[in-house]
Steps between C-alpha positions, in 0.01 A plus 500: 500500500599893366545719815286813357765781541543937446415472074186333631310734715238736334575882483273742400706532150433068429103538646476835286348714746518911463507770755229649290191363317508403138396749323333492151733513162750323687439151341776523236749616778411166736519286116879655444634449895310125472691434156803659640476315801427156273831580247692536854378162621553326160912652479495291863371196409764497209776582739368235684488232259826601366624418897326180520636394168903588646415309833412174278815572327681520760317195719618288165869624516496371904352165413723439236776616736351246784486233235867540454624509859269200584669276229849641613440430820362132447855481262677591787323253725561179272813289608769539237587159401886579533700650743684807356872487515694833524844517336786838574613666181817592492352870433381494842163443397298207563270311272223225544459171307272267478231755508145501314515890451813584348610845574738742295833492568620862564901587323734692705779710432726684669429915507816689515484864632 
């Protein structure tokens, strides 16, 4: 359940009520506010559906993201069926064998300044 809040009271200006009575010749003045007031409503329910339509965008983007780190995380779970082995370069580096994701090897070089 909506809790009602401020946009939803009635004012004077939403219930259309005048300090002084309606006078007569005045009907084409209360047709312009009312279309007015209808052109202003309709520019808000476009800016509205234009929101709604980002926030399914963006609800897709974060499933899709959730999707991912679900199956990573079950990946990361599974037993790996050997035991990595971890060799010393003679660089200084160190590099894995025996793995299932094979990662690039990064070259080094000495930087004289």
């Amino acid at each position: 359940m909506r809790t009602r809040g401020l946009s939803d009271l009635r004012t004077a200006t939403t219930s259309r009520i005048h300090a002084k009575p309606p006078q007569k010749g005045t009907e084409y003045l209360n047709l312009y506010l009312l279309d007015k007031e209808s052109q202003r409503l309709d520019q808000e329910l476009a800016g509205l559906e234009h929101r709604q339509k980002r926030i399914h965008i963006h609800q897709a983007d974060i499933r899709k993201a959730m999707a991912k780190a679900e199956e990573d995380a079950r990946r990361e779970r599974q037993p790996r069926t050997q035991p990595e082995a971890i060799e010393s370069l003679p660089s200084g580096g160190y590099r894995t064998t025996n793995c299932a994701v094979s990662q690039p090897q990064w070259k080094k070089m000495p930087v004289g300044y």
